[in-house]
VEXZARO-514188 format. One line per field, with one value per residue (C-alpha): x, y, z; residue in three letters; residue number from 1. Coordinates in steps of 0.2 Angstrom, whole numbers, plus 5000, padded with zeros to 4 digits. Layout:
<rs>
u	c(X | ...)
v	c(Y | ...)
w	c(Z | ...)
resn	c(Ala | ...)
resi	c(NUM | ...)
</rs>
This chain:
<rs>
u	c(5555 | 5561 | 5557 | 5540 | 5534 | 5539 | 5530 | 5515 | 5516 | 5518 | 5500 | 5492 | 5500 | 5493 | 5475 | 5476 | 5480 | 5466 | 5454 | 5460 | 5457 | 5439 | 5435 | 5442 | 5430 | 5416 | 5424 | 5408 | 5396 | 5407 | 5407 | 5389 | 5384 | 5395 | 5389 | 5370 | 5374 | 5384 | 5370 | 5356 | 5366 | 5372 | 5359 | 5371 | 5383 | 5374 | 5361 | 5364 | 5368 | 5386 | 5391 | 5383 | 5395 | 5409 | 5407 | 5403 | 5420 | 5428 | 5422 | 5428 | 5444 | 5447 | 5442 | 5457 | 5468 | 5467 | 5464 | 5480 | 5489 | 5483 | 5489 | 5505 | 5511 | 5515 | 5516 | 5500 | 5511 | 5519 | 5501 | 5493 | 5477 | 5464 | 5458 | 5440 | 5445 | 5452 | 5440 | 5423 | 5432 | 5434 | 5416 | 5413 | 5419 | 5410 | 5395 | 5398 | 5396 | 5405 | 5421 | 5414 | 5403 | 5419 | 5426 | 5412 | 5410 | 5426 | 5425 | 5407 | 5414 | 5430 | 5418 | 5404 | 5421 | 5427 | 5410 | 5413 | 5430 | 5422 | 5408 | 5421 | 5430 | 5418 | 5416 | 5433 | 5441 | 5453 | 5461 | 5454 | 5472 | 5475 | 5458 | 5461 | 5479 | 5473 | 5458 | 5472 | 5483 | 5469 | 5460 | 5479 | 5480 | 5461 | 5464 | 5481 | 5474 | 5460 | 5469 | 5480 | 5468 | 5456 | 5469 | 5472 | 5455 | 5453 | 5469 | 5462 | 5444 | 5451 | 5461 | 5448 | 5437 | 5447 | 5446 | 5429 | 5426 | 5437 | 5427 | 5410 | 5411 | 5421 | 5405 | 5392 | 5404 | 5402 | 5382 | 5382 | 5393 | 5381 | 5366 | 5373 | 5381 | 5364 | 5352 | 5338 | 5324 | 5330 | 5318 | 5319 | 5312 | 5327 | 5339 | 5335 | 5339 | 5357 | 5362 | 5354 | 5347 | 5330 | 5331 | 5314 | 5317 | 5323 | 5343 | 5356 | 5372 | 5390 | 5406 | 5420 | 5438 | 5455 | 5468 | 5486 | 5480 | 5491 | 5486 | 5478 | 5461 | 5453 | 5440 | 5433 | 5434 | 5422 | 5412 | 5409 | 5408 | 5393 | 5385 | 5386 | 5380 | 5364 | 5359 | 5362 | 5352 | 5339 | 5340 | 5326 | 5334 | 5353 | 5366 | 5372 | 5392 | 5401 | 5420 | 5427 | 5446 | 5457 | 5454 | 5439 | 5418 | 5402 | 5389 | 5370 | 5357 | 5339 | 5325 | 5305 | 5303 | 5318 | 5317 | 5328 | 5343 | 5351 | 5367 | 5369 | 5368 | 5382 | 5392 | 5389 | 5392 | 5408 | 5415 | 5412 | 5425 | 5443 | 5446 | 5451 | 5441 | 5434 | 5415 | 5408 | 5387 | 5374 | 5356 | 5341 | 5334 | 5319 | 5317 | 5333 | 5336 | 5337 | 5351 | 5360 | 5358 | 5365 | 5379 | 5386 | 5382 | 5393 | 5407 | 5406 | 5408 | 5421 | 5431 | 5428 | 5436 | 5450 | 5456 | 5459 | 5473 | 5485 | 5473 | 5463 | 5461 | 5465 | 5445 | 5431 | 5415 | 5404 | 5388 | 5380 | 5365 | 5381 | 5374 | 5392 | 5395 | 5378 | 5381 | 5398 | 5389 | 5376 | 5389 | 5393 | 5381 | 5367 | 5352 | 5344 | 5354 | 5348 | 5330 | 5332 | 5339 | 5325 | 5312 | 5320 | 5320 | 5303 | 5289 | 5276 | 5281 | 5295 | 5280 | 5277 | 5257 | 5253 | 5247 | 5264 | 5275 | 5263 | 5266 | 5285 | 5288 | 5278 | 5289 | 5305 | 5300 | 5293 | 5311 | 5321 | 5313 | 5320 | 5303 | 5292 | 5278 | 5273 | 5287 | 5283 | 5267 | 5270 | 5282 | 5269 | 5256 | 5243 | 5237 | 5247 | 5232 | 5232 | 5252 | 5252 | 5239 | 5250 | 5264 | 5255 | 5250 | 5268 | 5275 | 5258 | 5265 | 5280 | 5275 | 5286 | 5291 | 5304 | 5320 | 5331 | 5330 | 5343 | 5341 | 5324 | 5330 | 5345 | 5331 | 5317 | 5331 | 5334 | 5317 | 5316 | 5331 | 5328 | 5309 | 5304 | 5318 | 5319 | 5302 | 5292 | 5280 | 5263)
v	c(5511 | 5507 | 5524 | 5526 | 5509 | 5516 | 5531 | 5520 | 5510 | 5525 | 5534 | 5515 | 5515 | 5533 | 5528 | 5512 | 5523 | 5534 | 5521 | 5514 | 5528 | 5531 | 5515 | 5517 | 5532 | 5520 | 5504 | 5502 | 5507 | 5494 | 5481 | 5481 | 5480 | 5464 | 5457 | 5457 | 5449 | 5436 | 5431 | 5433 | 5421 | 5410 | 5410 | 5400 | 5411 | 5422 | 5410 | 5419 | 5438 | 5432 | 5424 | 5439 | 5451 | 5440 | 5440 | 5460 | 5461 | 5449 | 5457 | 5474 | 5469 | 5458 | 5474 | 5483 | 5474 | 5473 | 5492 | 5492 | 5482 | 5493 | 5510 | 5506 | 5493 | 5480 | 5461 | 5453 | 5436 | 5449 | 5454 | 5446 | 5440 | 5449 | 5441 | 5443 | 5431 | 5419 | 5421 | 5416 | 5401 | 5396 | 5399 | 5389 | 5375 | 5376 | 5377 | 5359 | 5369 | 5361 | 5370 | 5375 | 5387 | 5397 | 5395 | 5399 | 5416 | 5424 | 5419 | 5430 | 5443 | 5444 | 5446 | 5459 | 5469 | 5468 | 5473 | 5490 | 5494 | 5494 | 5506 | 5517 | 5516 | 5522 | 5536 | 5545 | 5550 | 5537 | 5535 | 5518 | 5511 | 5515 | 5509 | 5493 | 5492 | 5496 | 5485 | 5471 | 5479 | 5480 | 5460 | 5454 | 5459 | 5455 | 5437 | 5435 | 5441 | 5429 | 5415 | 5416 | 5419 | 5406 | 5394 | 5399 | 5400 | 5382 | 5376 | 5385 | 5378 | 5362 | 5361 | 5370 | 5357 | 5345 | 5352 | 5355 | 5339 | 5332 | 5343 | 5339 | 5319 | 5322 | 5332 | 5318 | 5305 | 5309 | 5310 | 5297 | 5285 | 5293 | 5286 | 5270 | 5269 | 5274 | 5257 | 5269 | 5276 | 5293 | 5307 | 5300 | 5318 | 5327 | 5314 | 5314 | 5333 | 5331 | 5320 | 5323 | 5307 | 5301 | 5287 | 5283 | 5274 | 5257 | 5256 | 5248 | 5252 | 5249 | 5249 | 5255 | 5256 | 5255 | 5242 | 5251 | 5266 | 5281 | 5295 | 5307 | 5307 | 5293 | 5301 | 5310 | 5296 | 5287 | 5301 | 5302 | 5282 | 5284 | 5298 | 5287 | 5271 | 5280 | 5286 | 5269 | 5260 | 5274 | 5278 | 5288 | 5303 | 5309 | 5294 | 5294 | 5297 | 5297 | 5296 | 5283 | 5283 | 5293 | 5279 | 5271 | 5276 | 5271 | 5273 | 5270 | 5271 | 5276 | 5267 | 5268 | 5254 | 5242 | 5231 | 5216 | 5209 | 5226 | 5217 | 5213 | 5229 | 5235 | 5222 | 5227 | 5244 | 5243 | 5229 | 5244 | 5255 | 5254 | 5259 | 5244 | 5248 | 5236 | 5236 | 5228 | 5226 | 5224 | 5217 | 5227 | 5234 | 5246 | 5262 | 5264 | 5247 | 5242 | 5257 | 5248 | 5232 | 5233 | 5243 | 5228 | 5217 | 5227 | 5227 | 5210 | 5205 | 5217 | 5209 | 5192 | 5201 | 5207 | 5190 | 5185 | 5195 | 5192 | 5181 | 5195 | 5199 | 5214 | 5219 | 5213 | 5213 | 5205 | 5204 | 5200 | 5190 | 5179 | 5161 | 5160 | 5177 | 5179 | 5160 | 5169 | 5184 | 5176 | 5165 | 5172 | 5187 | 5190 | 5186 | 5201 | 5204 | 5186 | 5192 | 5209 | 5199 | 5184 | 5199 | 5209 | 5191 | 5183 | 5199 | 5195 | 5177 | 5179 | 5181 | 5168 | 5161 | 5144 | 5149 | 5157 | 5140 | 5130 | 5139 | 5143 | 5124 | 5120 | 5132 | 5126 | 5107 | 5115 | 5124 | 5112 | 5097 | 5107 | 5115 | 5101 | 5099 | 5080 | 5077 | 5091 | 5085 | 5065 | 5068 | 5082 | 5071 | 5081 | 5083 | 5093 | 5107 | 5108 | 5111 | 5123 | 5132 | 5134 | 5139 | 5153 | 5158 | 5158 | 5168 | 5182 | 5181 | 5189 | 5199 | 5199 | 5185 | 5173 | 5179 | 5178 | 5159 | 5157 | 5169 | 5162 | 5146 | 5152 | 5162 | 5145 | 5135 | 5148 | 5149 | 5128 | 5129 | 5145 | 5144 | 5159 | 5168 | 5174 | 5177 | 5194 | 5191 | 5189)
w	c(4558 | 4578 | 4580 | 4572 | 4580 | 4597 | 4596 | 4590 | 4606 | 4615 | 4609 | 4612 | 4628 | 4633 | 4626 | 4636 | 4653 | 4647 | 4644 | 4662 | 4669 | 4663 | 4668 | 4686 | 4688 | 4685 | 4695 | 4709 | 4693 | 4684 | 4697 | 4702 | 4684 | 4683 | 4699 | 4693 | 4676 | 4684 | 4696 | 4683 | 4672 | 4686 | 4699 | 4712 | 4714 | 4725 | 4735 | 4751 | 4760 | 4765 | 4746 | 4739 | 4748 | 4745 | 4727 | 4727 | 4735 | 4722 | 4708 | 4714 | 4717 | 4703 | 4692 | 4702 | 4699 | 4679 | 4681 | 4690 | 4676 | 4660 | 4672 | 4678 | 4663 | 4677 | 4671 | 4675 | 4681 | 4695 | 4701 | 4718 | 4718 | 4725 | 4743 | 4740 | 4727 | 4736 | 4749 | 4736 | 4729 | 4746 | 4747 | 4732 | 4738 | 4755 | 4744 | 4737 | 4719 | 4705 | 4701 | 4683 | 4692 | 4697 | 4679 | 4674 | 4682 | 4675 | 4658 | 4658 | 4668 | 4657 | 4644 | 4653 | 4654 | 4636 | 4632 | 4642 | 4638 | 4619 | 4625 | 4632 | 4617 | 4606 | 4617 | 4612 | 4599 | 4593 | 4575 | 4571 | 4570 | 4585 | 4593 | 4586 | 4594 | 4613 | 4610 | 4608 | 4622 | 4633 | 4628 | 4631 | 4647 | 4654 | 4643 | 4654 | 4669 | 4670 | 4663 | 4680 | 4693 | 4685 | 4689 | 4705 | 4709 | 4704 | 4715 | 4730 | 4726 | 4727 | 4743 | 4751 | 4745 | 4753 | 4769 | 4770 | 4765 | 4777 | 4790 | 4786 | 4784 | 4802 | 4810 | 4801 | 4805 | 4822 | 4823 | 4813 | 4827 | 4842 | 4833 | 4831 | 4848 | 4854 | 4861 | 4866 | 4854 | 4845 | 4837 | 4817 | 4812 | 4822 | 4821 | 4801 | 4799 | 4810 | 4797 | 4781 | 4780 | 4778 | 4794 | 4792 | 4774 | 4771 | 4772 | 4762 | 4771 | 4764 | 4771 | 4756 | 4757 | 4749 | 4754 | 4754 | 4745 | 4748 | 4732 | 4744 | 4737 | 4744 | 4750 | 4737 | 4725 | 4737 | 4736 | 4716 | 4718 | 4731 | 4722 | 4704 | 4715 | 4722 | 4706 | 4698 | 4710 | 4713 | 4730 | 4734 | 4742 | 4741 | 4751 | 4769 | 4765 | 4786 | 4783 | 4795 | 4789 | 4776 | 4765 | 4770 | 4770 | 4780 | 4767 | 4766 | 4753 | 4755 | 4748 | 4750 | 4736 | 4733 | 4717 | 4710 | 4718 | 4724 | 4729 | 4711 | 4704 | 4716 | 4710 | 4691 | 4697 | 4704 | 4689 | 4676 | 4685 | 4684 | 4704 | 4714 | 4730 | 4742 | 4746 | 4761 | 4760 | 4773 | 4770 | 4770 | 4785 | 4789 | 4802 | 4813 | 4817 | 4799 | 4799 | 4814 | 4808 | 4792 | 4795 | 4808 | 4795 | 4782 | 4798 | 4800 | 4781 | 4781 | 4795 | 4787 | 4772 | 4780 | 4789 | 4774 | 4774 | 4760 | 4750 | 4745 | 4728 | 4719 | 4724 | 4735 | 4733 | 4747 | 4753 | 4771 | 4760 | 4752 | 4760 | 4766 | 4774 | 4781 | 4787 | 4796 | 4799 | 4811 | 4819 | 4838 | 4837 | 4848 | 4848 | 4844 | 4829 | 4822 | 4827 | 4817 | 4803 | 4802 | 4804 | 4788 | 4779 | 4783 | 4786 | 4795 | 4794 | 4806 | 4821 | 4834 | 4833 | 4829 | 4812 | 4804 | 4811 | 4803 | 4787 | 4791 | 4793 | 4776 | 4767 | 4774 | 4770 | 4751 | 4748 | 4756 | 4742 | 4729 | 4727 | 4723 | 4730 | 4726 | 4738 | 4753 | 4752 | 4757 | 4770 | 4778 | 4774 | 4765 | 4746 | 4732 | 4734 | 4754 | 4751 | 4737 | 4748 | 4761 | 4753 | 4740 | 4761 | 4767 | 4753 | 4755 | 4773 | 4770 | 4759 | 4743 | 4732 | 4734 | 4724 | 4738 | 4741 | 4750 | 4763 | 4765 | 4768 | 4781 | 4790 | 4790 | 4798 | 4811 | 4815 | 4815 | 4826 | 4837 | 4841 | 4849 | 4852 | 4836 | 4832 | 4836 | 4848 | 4841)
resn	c(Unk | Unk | Unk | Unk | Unk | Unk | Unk | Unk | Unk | Unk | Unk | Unk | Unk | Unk | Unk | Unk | Unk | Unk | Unk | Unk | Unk | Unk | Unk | Unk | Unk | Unk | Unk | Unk | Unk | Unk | Unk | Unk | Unk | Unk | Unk | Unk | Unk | Unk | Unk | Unk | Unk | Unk | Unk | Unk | Unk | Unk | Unk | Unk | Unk | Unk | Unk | Unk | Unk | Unk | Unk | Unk | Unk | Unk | Unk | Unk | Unk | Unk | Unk | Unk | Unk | Unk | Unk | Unk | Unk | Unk | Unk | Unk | Unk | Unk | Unk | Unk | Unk | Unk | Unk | Unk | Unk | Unk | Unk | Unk | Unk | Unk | Unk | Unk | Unk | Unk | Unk | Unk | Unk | Unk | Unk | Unk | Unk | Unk | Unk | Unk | Unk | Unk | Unk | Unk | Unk | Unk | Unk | Unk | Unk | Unk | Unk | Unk | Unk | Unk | Unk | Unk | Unk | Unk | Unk | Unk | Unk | Unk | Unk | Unk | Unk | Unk | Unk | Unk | Unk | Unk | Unk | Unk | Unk | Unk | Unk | Unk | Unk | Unk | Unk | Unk | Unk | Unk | Unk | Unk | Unk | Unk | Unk | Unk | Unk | Unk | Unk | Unk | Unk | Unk | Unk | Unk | Unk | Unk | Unk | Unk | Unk | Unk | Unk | Unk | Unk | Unk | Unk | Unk | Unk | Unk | Unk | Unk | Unk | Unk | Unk | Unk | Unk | Unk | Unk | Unk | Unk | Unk | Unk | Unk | Unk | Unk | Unk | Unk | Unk | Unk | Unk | Unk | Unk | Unk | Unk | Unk | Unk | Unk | Unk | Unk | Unk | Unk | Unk | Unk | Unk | Unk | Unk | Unk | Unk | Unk | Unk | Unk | Unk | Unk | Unk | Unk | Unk | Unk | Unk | Unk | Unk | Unk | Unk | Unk | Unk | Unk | Unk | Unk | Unk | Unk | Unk | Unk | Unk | Unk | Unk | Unk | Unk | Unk | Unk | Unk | Unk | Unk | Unk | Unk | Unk | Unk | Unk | Unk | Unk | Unk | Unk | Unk | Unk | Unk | Unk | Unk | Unk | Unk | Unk | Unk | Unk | Unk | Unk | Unk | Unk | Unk | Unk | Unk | Unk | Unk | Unk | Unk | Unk | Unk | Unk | Unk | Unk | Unk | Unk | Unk | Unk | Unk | Unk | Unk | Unk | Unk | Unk | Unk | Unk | Unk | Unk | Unk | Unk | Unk | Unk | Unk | Unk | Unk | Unk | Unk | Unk | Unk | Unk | Unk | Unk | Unk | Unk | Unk | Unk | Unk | Unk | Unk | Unk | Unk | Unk | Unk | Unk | Unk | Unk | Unk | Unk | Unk | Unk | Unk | Unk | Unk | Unk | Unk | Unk | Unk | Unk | Unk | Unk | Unk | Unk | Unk | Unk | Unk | Unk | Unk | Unk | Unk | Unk | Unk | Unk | Unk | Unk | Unk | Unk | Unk | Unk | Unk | Unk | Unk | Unk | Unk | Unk | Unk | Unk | Unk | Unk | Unk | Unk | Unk | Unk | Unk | Unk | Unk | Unk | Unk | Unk | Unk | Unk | Unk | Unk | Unk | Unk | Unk | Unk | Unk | Unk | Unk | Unk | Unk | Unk | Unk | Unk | Unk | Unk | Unk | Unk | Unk | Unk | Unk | Unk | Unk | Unk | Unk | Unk | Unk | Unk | Unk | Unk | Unk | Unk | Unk | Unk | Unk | Unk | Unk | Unk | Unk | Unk | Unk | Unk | Unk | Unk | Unk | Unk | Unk | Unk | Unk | Unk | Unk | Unk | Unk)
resi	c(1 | 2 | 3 | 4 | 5 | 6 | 7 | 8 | 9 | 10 | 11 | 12 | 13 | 14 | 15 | 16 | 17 | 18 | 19 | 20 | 21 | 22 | 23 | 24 | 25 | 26 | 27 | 28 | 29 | 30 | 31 | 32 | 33 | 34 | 35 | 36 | 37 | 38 | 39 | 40 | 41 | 42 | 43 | 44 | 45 | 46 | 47 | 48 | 49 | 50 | 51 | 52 | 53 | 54 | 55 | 56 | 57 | 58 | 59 | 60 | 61 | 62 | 63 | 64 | 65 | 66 | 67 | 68 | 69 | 70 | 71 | 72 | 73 | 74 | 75 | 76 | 77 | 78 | 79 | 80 | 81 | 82 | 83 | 84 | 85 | 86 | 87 | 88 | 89 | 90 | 91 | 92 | 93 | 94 | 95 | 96 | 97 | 98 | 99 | 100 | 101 | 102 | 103 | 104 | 105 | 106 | 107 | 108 | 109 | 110 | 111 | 112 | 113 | 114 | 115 | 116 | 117 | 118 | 119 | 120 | 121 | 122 | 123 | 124 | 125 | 126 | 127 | 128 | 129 | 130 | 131 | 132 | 133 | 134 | 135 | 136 | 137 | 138 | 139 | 140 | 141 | 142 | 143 | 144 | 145 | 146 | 147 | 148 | 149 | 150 | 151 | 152 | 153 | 154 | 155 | 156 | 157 | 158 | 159 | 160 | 161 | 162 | 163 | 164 | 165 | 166 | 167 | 168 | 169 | 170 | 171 | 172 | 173 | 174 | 175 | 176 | 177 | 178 | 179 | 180 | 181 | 182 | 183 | 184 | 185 | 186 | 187 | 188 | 189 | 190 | 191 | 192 | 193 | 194 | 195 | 196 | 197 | 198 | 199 | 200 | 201 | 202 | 203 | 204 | 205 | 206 | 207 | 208 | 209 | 210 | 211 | 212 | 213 | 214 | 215 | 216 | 217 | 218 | 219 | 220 | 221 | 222 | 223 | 224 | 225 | 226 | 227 | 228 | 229 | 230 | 231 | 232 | 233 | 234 | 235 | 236 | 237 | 238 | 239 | 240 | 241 | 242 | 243 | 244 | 245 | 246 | 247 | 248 | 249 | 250 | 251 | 252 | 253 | 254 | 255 | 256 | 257 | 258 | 259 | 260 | 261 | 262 | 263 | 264 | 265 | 266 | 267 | 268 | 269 | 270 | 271 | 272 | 273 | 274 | 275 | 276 | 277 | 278 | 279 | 280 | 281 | 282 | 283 | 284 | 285 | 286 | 287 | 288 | 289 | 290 | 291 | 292 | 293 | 294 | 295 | 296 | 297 | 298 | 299 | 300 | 301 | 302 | 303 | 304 | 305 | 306 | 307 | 308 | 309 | 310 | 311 | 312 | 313 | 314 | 315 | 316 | 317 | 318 | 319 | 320 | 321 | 322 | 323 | 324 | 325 | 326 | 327 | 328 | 329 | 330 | 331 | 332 | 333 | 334 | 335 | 336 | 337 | 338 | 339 | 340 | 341 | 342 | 343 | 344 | 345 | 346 | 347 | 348 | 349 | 350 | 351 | 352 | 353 | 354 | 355 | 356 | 357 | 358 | 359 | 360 | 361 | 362 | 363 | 364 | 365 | 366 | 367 | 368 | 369 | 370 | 371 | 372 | 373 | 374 | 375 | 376 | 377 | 378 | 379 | 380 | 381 | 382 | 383 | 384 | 385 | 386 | 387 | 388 | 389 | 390 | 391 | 392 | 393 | 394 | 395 | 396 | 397 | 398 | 399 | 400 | 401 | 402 | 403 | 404 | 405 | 406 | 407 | 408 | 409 | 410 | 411 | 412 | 413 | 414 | 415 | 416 | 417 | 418 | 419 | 420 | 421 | 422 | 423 | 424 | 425 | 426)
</rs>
């Protein structure tokens, strides 16, 4: 019985090198054939001259080196892999294509192959025994093969992920930091395409980090909690993500129509998930200056954070338009920044005529009587329908409703105790 089942193994063995053979007659044939289902079926994979070369040269090899096995009876686990292959994973990565892309691909092209090893097969002669014995010898081995390089693939996909990642957020990082640094006026349109980042829109900026992280990832769970964040709050194009540390993010969101209480959402956001990072938020700010303004707003409520130090909480949350941080916020800034702030806050209120005081002081007085207008009304000395006039004005002034009350009221105080010098000129 040893005997007889040897030579079995044997005549499967020489119909496997046979087959191997006819099939590496055909290998460009082969390849190319495999290369045009792939990117028919996986349109990404080939969205450029250089991935499509990359991937010609990654399917060939690939092929040889299963060829290679089913001729020389070598063990798949002692085979190298191919560095075409190494080289598109890589490529992958730099793509920023999801990794299941990549899986993807060699689970179709394992099968595009065991469709043509059967085609070749029916083309000779083989006892059906037999046949069915080297279409398990050869499955085996193209099963096995692509098991292992699959999982390569995926650990070189993901350190070159790293690394890329690593080098892009550096490259933004630093655009990002020379239009901060920048006083002057900057091209939006040019500065927008450096950074991939509408600059003309309506910015949230946020400041995220970890406090005593050390798993190494950092970096890229910020990203995934960015990207989930912006679709969330409906950002109007993709987020700014700059790395600013290995375990901290500047971000900002884009927005041509905010809705709600934004800050809220965040917090409801971040309470769902499990990670324990920190997030700093700055207010709302419009063109570049909003983009300035809110990331040194998100700074400072940051460093307020921080000198805390040992009294923090497993996870912060805070915003610049908390009454109390944007209290500490304004304290010992310029004047400038409080300007840019009270202009975000107020509209068109926030400009210096004789009109808008008149309506900004009526307001303050309204708000600042717990709303009722029987009392604003006597201590400024004019009927309920004179002041409910001018406050229906004040509120058309700026422009959008009152659901941020207390900013409105930090802002009419400012403006009561500032004058001029934080007002735009008329």
């Amino acid at each position: 019985m040893t005997d007889e089942r040897s030579a079995a193994d044997e005549v499967v063995q020489r119909w496997v090198v046979l087959l191997a053979s006819r099939l590496e007659q055909q290998i460009r044939q082969i390849s190319d054939t495999i290369q045009a289902r792939l990117e028919e079926q996986i349109p990404e994979l080939g969205t450029d001259a250089r991935m499509i070369a990359v991937l010609a040269a990654s399917v060939e090899s690939n092929l040889m080196a299963v060829i290679g096995v089913l001729l020389h009876g070598t063990e798949v686990d002692q085979t190298d892999v191919p560095k075409p292959a190494m080289e598109y994973a890589r490529l992958i990565a730099q793509q920023d294509l999801p990794i299941n892309t990549l899986v993807r691909a060699y689970r179709l092209g394992q099968r595009h192959l065991t469709e043509l090893v059967f085609a070749e097969l029916r083309a000779l002669d083989v006892e059906p025994n037999t046949r069915v014995a080297v279409i398990e010898a050869v499955t085996t081995v193209v099963l096995e093969y692509v098991d292992r390089v699959s999982a390569t693939m995926v650990a070189e996909y993901e350190d070159e992920r790293g690394h890329w990642l690593e080098n892009q957020n550096s490259i933004r990082a630093m655009r990002v930091r020379d239009i901060l640094a920048d006083t002057d006026d900057v091209d939006v349109e040019t500065a927008s395409a450096a950074i991939g980042y509408p600059l003309d829109a309506t910015h949230l900026a946020l400041i995220l980090w970890y406090q005593g992280a050390n798993a190494g990832d950092e970096l890229t769970r910020l990203q995934e909690f960015t990207d989930g964040l912006a679709g969330v709050l409906g950002a109007s194009a993709g987020p700014l993500f700059a790395a600013a540390a290995p375990d901290s993010a500047w971000v900002w969101l884009p927005f041509q129509v905010t809705r709600g209480d934004l800050t809220a959402e965040v917090r409801e956001y971040a309470s769902a998930r499990p990670d324990s990072m920190n997030i700093a938020i700055g207010a709302l700010g419009s063109g570049v200056e909003g983009f300035r303004r809110s990331h040194r707003q998100a700074q400072r409520v940051r460093a307020a954070v921080l000198a805390h130090g040992s009294e923090l909480p497993a996870r912060i949350v805070a915003a610049a338009t908390d009454s109390d941080m944007m209290t500490a916020a304004l304290l010992g800034t310029d004047i400038a920044e409080v300007r840019g702030w009270v202009a975000d806050v107020l509209g068109g209120l926030a400009t210096d005529t004789d009109d808008d005081a008149v309506l900004r002081e009526t307001l303050r007085l309204f708000l600042n009587r717990g709303s009722t207008h029987e009392a604003a009304a006597r201590q400024l000395g004019m009927t309920f329908n004179m002041l409910r006039n001018r406050v229906e004005r004040a509120v058309a002034r700026r422009g959008r409703p009152i659901d941020d009350r207390v900013d409105v009221e930090l802002a009419l105080f400012v403006c009561h105790w500032y004058g001029s010098a934080v007002l735009r000129p008329s």
